[in-house]
C-alpha positions as CSV (number, residue, x, y, z in Angstrom):
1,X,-17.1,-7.4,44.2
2,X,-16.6,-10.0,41.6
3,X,-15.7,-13.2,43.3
4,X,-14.0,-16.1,42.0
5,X,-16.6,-18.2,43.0
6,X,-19.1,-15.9,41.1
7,X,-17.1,-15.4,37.9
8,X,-16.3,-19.6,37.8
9,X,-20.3,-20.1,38.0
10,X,-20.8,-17.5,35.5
11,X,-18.1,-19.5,32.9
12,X,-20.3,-22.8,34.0
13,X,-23.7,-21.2,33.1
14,X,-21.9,-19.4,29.9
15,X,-20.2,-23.2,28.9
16,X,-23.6,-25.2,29.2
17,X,-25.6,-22.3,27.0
18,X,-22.9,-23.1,24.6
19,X,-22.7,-26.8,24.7
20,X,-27.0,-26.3,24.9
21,X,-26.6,-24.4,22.0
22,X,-24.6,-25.9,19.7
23,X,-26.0,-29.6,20.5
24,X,-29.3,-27.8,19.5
25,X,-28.3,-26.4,16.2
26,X,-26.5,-29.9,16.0
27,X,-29.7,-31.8,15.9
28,X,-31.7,-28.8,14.4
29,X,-29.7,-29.6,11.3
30,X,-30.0,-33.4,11.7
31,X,-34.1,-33.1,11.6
32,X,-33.7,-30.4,8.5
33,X,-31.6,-33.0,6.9
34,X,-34.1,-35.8,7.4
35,X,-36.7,-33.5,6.1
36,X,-34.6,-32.6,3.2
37,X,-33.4,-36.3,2.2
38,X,-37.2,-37.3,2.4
39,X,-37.9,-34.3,0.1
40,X,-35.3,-34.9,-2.6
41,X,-36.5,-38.3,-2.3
42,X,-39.8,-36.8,-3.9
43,X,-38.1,-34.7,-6.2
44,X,-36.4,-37.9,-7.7
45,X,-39.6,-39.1,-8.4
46,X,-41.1,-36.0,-9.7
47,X,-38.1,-36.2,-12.1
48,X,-38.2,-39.9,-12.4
49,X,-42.0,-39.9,-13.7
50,X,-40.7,-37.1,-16.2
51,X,-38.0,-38.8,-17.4
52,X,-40.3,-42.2,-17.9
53,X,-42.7,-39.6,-19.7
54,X,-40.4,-38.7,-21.7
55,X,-38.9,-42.1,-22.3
56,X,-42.5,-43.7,-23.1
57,X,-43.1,-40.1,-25.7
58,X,-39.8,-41.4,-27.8
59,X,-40.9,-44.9,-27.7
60,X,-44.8,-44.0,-28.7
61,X,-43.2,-41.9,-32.0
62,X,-40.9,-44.9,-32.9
63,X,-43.3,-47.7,-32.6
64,X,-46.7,-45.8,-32.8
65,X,-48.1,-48.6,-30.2
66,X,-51.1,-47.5,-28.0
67,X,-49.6,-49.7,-24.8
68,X,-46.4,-46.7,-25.1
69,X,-49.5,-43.9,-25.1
70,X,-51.3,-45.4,-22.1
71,X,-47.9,-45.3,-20.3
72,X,-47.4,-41.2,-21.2
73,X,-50.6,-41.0,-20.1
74,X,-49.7,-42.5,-16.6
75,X,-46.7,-41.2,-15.5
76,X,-48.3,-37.3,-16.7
77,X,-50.9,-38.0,-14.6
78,X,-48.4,-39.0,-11.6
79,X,-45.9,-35.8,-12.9
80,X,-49.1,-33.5,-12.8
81,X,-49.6,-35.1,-8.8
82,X,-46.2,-34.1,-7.4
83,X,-46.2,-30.8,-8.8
84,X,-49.3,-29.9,-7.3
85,X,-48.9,-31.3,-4.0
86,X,-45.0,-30.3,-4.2
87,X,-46.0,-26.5,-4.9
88,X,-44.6,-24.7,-2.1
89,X,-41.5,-26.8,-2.1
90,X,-40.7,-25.9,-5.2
91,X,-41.6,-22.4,-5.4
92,X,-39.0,-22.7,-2.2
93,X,-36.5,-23.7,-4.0
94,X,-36.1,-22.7,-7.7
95,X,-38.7,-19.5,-7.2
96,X,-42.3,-18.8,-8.6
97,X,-41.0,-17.7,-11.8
98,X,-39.7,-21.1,-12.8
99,X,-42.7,-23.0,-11.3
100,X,-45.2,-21.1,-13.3
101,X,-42.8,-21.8,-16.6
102,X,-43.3,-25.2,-15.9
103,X,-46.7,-25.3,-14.8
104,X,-47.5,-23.6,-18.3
105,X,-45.6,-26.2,-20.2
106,X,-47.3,-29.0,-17.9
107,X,-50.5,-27.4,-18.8
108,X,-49.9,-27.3,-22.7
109,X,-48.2,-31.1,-22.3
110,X,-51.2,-32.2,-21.2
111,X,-53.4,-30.2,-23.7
112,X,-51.5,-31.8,-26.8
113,X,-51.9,-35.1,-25.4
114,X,-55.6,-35.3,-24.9
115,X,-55.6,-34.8,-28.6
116,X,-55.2,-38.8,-28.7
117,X,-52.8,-40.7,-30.6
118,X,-54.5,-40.0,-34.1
119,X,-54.3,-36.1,-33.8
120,X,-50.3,-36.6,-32.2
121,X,-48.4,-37.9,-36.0
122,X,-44.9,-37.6,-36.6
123,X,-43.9,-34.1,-37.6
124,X,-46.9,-32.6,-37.2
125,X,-46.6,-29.6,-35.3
126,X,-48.2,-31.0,-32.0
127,X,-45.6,-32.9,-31.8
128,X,-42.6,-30.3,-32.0
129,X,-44.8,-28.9,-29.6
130,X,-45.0,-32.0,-27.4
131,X,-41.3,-32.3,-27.2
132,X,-40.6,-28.5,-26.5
133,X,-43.1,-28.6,-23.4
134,X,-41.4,-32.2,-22.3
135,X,-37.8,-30.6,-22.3
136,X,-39.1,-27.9,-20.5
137,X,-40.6,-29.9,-18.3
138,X,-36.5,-32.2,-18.2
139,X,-35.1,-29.1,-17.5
140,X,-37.2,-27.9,-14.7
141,X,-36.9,-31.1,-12.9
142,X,-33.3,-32.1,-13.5
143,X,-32.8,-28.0,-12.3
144,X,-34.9,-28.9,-9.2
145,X,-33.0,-31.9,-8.0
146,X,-29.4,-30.5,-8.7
147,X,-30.4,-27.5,-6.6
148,X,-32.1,-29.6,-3.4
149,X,-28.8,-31.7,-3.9
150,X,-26.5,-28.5,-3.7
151,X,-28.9,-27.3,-0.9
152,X,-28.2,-30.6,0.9
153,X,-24.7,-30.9,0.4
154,X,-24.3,-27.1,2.3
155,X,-25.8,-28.8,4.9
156,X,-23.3,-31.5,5.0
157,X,-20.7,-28.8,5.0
158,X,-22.2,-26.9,8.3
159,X,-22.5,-30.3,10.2
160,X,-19.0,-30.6,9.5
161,X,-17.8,-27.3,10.7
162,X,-20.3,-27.5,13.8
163,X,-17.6,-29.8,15.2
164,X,-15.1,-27.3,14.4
165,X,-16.8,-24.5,16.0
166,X,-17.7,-26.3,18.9
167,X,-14.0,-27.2,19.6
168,X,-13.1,-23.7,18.7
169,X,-15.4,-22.6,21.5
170,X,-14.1,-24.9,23.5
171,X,-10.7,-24.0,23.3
172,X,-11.6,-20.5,23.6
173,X,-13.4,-21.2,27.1
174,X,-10.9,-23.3,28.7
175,X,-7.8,-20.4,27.2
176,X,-10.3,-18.1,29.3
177,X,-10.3,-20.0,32.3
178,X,-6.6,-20.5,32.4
179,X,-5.7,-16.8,31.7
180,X,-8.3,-16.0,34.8
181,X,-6.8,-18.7,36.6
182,X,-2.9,-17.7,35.8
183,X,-3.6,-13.4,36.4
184,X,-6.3,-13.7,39.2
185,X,-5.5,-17.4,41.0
186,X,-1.7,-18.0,40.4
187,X,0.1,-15.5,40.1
188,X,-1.1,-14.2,43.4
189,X,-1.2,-17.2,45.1
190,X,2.8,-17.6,43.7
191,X,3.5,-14.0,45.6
192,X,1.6,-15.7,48.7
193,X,3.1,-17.9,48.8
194,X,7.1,-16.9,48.2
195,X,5.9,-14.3,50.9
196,X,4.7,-16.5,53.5
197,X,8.3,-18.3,53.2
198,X,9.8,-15.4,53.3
199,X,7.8,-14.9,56.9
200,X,8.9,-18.3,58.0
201,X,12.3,-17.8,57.5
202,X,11.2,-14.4,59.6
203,X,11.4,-11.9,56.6
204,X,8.3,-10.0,56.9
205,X,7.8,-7.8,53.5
206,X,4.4,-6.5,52.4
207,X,3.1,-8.4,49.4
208,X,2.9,-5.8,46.2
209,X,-0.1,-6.7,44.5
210,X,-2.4,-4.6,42.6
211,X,-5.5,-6.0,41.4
212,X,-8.5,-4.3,39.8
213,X,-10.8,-6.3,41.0
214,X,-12.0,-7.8,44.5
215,X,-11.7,-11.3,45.1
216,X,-10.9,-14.0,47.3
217,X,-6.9,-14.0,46.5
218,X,-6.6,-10.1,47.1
219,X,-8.7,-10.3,50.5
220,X,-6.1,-12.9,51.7
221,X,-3.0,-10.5,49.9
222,X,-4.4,-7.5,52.1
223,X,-5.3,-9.8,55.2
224,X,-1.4,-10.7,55.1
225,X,-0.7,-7.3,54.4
226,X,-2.3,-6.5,57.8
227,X,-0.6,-8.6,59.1
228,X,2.4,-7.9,58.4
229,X,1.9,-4.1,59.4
230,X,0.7,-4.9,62.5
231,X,4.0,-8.1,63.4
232,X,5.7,-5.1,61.8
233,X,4.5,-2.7,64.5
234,X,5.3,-5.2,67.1
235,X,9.1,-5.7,66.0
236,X,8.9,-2.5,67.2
237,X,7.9,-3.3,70.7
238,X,9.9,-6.4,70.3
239,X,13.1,-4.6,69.8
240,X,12.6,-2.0,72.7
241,X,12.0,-5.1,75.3
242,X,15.0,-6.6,73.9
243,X,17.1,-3.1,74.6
244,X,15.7,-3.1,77.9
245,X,16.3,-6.6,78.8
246,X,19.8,-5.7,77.3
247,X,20.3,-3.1,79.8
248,X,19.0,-5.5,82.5
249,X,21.2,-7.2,81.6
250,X,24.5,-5.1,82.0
251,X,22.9,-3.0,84.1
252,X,25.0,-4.0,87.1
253,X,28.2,-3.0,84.8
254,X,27.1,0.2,84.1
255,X,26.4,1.5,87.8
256,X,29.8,-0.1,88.9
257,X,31.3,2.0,86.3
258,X,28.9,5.0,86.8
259,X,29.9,4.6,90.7
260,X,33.7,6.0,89.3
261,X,33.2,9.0,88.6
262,X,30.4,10.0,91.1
263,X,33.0,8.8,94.1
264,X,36.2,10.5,92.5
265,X,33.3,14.2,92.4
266,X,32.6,13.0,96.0
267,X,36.5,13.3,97.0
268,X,36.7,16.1,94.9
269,X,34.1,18.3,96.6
270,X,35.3,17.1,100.3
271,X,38.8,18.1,99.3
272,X,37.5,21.7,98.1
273,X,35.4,22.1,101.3
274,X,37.9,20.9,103.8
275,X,40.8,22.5,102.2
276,X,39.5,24.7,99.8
277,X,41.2,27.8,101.9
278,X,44.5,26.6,102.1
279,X,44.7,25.8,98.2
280,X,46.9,27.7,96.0
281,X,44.8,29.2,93.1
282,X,46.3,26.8,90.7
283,X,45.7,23.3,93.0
284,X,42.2,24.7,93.4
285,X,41.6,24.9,89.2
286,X,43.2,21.7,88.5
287,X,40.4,20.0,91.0
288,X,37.7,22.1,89.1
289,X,39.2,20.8,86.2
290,X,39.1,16.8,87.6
291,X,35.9,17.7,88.5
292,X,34.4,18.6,85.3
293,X,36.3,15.4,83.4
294,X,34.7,13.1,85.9
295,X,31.4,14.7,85.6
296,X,31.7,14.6,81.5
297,X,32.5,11.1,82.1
298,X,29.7,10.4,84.0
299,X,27.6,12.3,81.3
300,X,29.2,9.9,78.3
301,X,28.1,6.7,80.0
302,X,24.5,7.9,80.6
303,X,24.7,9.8,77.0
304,X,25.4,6.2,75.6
305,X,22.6,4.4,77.8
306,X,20.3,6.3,76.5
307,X,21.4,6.3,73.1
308,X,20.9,2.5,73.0
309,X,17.9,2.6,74.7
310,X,16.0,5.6,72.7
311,X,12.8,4.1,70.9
312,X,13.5,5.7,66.7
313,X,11.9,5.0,63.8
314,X,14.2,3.1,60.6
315,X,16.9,5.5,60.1
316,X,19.8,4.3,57.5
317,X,22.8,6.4,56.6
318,X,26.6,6.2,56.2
319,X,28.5,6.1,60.1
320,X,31.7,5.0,61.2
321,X,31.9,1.5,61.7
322,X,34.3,2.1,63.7
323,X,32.4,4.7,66.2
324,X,29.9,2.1,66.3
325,X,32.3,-0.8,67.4
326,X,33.1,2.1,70.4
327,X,30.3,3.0,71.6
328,X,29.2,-0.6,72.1
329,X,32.5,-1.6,73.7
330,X,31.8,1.0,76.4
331,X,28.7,0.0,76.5
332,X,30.0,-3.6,77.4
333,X,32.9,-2.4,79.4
334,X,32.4,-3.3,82.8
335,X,30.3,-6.4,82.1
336,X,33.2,-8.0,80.2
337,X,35.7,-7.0,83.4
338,X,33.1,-9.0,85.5
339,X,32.7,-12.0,83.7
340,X,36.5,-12.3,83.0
341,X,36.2,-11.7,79.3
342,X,38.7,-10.4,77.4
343,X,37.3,-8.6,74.1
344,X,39.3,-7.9,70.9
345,X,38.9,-6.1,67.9
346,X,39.9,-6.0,64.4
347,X,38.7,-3.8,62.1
348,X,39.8,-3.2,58.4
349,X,40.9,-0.1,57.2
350,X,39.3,1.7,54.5
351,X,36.6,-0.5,54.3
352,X,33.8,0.8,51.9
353,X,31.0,2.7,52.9
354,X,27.6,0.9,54.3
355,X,24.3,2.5,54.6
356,X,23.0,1.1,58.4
357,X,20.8,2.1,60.9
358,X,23.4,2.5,63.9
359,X,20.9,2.0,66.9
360,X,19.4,-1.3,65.4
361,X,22.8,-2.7,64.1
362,X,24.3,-1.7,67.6
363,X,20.9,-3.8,69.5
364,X,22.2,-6.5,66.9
365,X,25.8,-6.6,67.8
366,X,25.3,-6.7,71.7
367,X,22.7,-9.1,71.5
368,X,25.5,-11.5,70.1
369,X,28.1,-9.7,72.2
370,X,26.1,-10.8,75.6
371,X,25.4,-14.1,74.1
372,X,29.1,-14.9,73.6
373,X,29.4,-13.2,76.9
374,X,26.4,-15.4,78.6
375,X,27.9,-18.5,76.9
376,X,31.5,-18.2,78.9
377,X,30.1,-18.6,82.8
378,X,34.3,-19.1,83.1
379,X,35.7,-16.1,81.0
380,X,37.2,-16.6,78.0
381,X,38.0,-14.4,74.8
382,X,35.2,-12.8,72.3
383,X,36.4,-11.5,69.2
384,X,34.9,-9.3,67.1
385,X,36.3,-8.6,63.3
386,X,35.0,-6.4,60.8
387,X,36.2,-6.7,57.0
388,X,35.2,-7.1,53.5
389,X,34.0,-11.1,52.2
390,X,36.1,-11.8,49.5
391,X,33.8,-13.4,47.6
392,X,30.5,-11.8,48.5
393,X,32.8,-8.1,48.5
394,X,30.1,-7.6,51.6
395,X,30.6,-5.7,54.9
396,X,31.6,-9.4,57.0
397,X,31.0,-8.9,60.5
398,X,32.7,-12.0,63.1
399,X,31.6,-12.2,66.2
400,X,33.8,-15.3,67.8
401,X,33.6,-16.6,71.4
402,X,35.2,-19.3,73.1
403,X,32.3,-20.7,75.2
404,X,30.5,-23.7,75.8
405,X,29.1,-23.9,71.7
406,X,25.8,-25.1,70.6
407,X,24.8,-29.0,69.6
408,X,24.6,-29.1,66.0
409,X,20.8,-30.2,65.9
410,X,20.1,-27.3,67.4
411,X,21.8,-24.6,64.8
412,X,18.4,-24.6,62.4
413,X,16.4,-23.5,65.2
414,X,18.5,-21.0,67.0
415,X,16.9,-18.0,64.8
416,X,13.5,-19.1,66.2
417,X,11.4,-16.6,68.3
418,X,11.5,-17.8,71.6
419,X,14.1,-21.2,71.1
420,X,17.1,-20.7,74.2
421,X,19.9,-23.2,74.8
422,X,19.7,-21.4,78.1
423,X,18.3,-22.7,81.6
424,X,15.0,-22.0,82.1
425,X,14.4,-18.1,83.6
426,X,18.0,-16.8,81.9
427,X,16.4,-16.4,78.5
428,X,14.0,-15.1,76.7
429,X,14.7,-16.9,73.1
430,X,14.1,-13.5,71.1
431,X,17.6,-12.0,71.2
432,X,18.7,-14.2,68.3
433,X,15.2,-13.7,66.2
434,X,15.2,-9.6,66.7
435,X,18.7,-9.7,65.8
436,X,18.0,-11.9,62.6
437,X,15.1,-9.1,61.7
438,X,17.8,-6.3,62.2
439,X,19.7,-8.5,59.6
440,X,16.8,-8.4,57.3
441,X,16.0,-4.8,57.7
442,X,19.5,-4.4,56.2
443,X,19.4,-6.8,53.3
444,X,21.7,-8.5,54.5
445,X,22.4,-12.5,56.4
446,X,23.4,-14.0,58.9
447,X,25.1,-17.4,59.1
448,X,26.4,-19.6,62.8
449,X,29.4,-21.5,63.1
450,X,29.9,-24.1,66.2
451,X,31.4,-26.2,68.0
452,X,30.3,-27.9,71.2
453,X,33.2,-27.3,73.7
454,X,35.3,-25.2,71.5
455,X,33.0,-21.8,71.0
456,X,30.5,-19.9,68.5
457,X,31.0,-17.6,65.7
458,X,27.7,-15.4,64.3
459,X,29.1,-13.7,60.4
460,X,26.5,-10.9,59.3
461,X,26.8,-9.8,56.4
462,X,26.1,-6.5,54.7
463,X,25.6,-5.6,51.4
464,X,27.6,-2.4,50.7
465,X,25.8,0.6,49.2
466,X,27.5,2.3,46.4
């Protein structure tokens, strides 16, 4: 696994060979500089004593004076010195062709002039000699220092670019760095993080990542990951207490209205035993008849327990909103007649259709249902409407109570696992938080209204599926 940590100490060891690097070739041209300033400078006088040769040459066949002879004779004696001890220098720079060219004319120079000033007269042929081997000798040197100048000046023009390339490199390092930073650091730290909001606000989505490489970002993406499966798996749990703590909680509705019908198949039977005989064939039908209906009824309201209670995986499709609204009222039924509630309903027609999952949005709807329930001790009216948001064109469910309301600092914290306005030991404080997750599981919201002293109202809304 390439780590960040390893790849960021790779990019250190890769920047200080560079920087290493190029301050080495930086200084290796500085000392090839010096050494080639200090050459030129040698090559200057090389051509310097040939040019006063030549000078003193003109001079000694205009004037004829011995004093101008002497002088040729020094500065070829100091001419003949650099070229010798300048030999590999020069065969460096212009090649041993041209070296030996010179060295032949130096040679011959040097021949002519031991002739002494008697045998050297104007235009004797020594002396057209003379001058040919002396502008050989010009040309080599002028030819020598123009190319240790060009040489020099190329030198100039890589020290200049050296800055260049080291701020090119540089450039490119640090464009590196923030492209690894941006794909492997960022960008995955940005989905982190957005999903670690989302979890706070108690919207628990897997974080869709893929990375072709291990490092520290994507262990923390698939820790979270985990996570998430495994608070995922525990919703799951979650949602079943809550259904049984549901049932708990109406449970005492349920078996008043479950005792119905099993006392009217009590009657029923008694009445066939002790006066089965005596019935006419017709009177005894019409009590099989009773019989059946209350024993179908009796089937509905355990049918409709169980329905609520069943433990199902996510399971979304297009149902009657209206069926739904039904089944919970029965559900409800007696608990309503026992707390003095009186529930209405509205429901629009034709509303458009909405993909749900009917046993979690059910779990949802009498979580608020025994809240608004739970919140009037007195009895009072709950009110549930169903209809499309104008604005939103959403599925608007209104869930309105007239109970005791809740304080208004306590509104952002009423979605919280485990937060109850209730006294202690009549409340879990996860009703509101798995019926927020329900929400969520839909796509959809959920907003609170309330007053204190006046009532609640809980809106979900739904997105509708087309």
């Amino acid at each position: 696994m390439q780590t960040i940590r390893s790849r960021l100490i790779i990019i250190l060891i890769v920047s200080f060979s560079f920087i290493v690097g190029m301050t080495g070739v930086h200084y290796y041209n500085i000392f090839a500089l010096q050494k080639k300033i200090l050459l030129i400078e040698k090559f200057d006088d090389f051509n310097s004593d040939i040019l006063e040769l030549r000078r003193y040459e003109k001079n000694y066949f205009l004037t004829g004076k011995s004093a101008h002879f002497e002088q040729m004779d020094h500065y070829l004696s100091n001419t003949e010195k650099l070229f010798l001890n300048l030999e590999k220098e020069m065969k460096g720079i212009l090649g041993t062709y041209e070296y030996n060219q010179c060295a032949v004319a130096l040679k011959e120079y040097h021949k002519i002039l031991k002739h002494k000033e008697d045998a050297v007269a104007e235009g004797s042929s020594d002396v057209e000699n003379l001058r040919a081997r002396g502008a050989v000798l010009t040309t080599f040197g002028e030819k020598l220092l123009n190319e240790k100048k060009s040489r020099i000046s190329r030198v100039f023009g890589k020290m200049l670019v050296m800055p260049l390339g080291f701020g090119g490199g540089f450039v490119f390092i640090v464009l590196f760095i923030v492209r690894m930073t941006r794909k492997d650091v960022l960008k995955p730290l940005a989905l982190l993080r957005a999903a670690a909001e989302n979890a706070r606000k108690g919207v628990l989505n897997p974080i869709s990542h893929v990375s072709r490489k291990k490092n520290e970002v994507s262990d923390c993406i698939d820790a979270f990951n985990k996570m998430v499966a495994e608070i995922d798996s525990g919703q799951e749990q979650l949602l079943q207490s809550r259904k049984l703590a549901s049932i708990g909680t109406f449970t005492s509705g349920v078996a008043h209205e479950l005792n119905n019908p099993i006392n009217n198949i009590s009657l029923i039977v008694d009445s066939l035993i002790e006066d089965g005989e005596s019935l006419s064939p017709e009177e005894s039908m019409r009590l099989y008849h009773d019989l059946m209906d209350q024993a179908e009824r009796s089937s509905e309201i355990v049918k409709n327990l169980l329905e609520f209670s069943r433990v199902d995986q996510d399971h979304f499709e297009n149902i009657s909103m209206e069926e739904m609204i039904k089944k919970t009222e029965r559900l409800l039924k007696n608990e309503l007649n026992i707390k003095r509630v009186k529930f209405h309903t509205r429901i629009e027609e034709n509303l458009p259709k909405v993909r749900i999952d009917q046993s979690r949005l059910q779990q949802a709807l009498v979580n608020l249902l025994l809240n608004g329930i739970q919140a009037m001790p007195d009895g009072g009216e709950l009110t549930l409407i169903i209809e499309t948001d104008p604005e939103s064109g959403d599925i608007r469910m209104d869930v309105r109570d007239t109970g005791t309301g809740i304080p208004r600092e306590q509104l952002d914290s009423i979605f919280d696992p485990f937060f109850t306005t209730k006294k202690e030991g009549e409340g879990t404080g996860l009703g509101l938080s798995v019926t927020y997750n329900i929400i969520q599981r839909h796509n959809g919201r959920i907003t609170v209204e309330s007053t204190v002293g006046r009532g609640t109202c809980f809106s979900i809304f739904l997105p509708v599926k087309v």
